[in-house]
C-alpha positions in Angstrom: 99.2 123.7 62.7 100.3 119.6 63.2 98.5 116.9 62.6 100.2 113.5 63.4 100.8 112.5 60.1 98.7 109.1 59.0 102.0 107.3 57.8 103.2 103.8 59.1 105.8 104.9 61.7 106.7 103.6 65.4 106.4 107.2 66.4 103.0 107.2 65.0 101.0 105.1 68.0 102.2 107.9 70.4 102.9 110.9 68.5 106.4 111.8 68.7 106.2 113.7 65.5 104.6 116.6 67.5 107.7 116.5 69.9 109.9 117.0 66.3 107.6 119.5 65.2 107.9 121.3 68.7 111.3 120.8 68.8 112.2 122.4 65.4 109.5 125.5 65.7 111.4 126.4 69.4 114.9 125.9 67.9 114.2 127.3 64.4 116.7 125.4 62.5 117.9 126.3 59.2 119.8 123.1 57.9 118.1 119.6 59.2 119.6 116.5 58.4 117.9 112.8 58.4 118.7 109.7 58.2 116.8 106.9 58.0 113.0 108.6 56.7 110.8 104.9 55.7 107.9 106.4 54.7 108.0 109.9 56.3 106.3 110.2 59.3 109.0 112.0 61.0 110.2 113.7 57.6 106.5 114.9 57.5 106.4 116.0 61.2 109.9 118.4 60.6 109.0 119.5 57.3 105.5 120.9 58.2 107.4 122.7 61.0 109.6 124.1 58.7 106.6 125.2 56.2 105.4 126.6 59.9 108.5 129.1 60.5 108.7 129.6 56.5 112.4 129.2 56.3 114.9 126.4 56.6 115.9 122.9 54.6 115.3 119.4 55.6 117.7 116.9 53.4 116.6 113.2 54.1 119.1 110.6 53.4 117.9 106.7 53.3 119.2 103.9 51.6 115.4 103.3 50.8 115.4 99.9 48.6 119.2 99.0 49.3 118.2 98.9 52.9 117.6 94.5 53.9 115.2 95.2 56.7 112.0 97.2 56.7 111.9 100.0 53.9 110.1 102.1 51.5 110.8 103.1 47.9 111.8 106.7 47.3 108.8 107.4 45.0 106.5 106.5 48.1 108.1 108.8 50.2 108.4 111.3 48.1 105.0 110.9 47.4 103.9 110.9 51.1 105.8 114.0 51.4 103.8 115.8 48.5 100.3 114.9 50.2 101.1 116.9 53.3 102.3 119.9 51.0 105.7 120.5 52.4 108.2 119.3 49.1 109.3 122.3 48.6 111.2 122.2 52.3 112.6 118.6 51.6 115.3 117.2 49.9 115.8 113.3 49.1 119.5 111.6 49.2 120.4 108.2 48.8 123.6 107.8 51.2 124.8 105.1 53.7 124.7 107.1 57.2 128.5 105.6 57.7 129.7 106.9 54.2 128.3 110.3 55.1 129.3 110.3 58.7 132.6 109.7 57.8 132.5 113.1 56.4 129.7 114.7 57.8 128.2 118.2 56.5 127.1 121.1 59.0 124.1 120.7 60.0 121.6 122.7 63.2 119.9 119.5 63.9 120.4 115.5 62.9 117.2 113.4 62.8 119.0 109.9 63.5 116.2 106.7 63.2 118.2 103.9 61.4 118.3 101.0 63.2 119.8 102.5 66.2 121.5 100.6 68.9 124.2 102.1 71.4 127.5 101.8 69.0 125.6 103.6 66.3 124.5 106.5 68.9 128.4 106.0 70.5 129.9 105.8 67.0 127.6 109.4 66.0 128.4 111.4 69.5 132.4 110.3 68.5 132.0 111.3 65.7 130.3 114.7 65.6 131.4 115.6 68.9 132.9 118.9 67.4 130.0 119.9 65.6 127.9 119.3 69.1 130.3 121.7 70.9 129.5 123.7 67.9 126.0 124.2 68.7 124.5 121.0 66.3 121.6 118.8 67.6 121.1 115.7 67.5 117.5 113.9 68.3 117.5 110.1 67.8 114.7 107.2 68.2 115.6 105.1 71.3 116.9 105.9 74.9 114.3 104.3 76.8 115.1 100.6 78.8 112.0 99.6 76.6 113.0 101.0 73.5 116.2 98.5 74.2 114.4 95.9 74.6 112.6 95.2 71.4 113.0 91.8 70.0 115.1 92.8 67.2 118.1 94.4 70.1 117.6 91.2 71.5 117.1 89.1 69.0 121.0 90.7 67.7 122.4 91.1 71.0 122.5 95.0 70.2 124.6 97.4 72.6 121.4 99.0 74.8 121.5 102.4 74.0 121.0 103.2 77.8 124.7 101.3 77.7 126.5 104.9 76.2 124.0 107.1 77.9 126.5 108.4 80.4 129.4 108.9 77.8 127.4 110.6 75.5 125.1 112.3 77.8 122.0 112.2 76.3 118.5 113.1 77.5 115.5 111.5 76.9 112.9 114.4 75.7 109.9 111.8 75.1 109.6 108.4 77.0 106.6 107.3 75.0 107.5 104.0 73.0 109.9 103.9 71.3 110.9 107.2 72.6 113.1 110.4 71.4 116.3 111.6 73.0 119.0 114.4 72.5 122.7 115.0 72.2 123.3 119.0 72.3 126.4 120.9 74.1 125.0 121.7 78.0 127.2 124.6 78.1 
């Protein structure tokens, strides 16, 4: 059963963890991939799916205290992770999300929520375009007109996400702030 996770999270206010947790318990993914966890919320949401189906791996990578902007430590995390009972379906890896894309592992489904603005969904849909065709998933944070206009994409005249919507082709799955879209193969 989900609970919205009590963690600090922008997907917290409107519960997009339970959109996650849907997602993963329809698609049954066996390999999940993160990036960009702060204190869990969404790890929480996917991991308490995959304790749901009983099968399946969640590996969360986050530059946790390297990171400049807003962050956790690992230890909270990993503690956060431990008080909804689902450790044992999460693994924790400190990576820079270009270092791994640049040589990305298989995955069933990406998590992407790292400061995302449209070249870093452009620069991941280039990127893994093979391993969409493949069959891979990929949700992301943003999509929305508001979600591209917080005052941090303006404040660093970020590329809108909306701006690569049509080359990438991705769908918004939940509009509700600051919203959750997908990249999968249509065909």
């Amino acid at each position: 059963m989900y609970l919205n996770p009590k963690i600090e999270s922008s997907y917290y206010q409107n519960n997009l963890g339970k959109t996650l947790y849907d997602w993963v318990l329809e698609t049954k993914p066996i390999k999940v991939i993160e990036f960009g966890c702060l204190y869990g919320y969404s790890t929480i949401a996917i991991g308490l799916a995959l304790k749901h189906l009983g099968q399946g791996k969640l590996i969360c990578y986050d530059l946790f205290e390297e990171y400049k902007y807003k962050h956790s430590t690992i230890q909270q995390t990993i503690q956060n992770v431990k008080e909804y009972g689902v450790e044992d379906y999460v693994e924790f890896i400190k990576m820079d999300y270009d270092k791994w894309l640049s040589n990305p592992e298989d995955f069933d489904l990406l998590h992407l929520d790292i400061s995302n603005t449209g070249d870093v969904v452009l620069k991941t849909y280039n990127a893994l375009k093979n391993k969409i065709n493949n069959g891979s998933v990929i949700l992301f944070e943003g999509g929305s007109e508001e979600r591209d206009n917080v005052e941090w994409m303006i404040k660093y005249k970020a590329t809108p996400i909306n701006s690569v919507k049509q080359h990438t082709n991705y769908k918004i799955i939940n509009s509700n702030f600051p919203s959750l879209s997908i990249i999968k193969n249509e065909y």
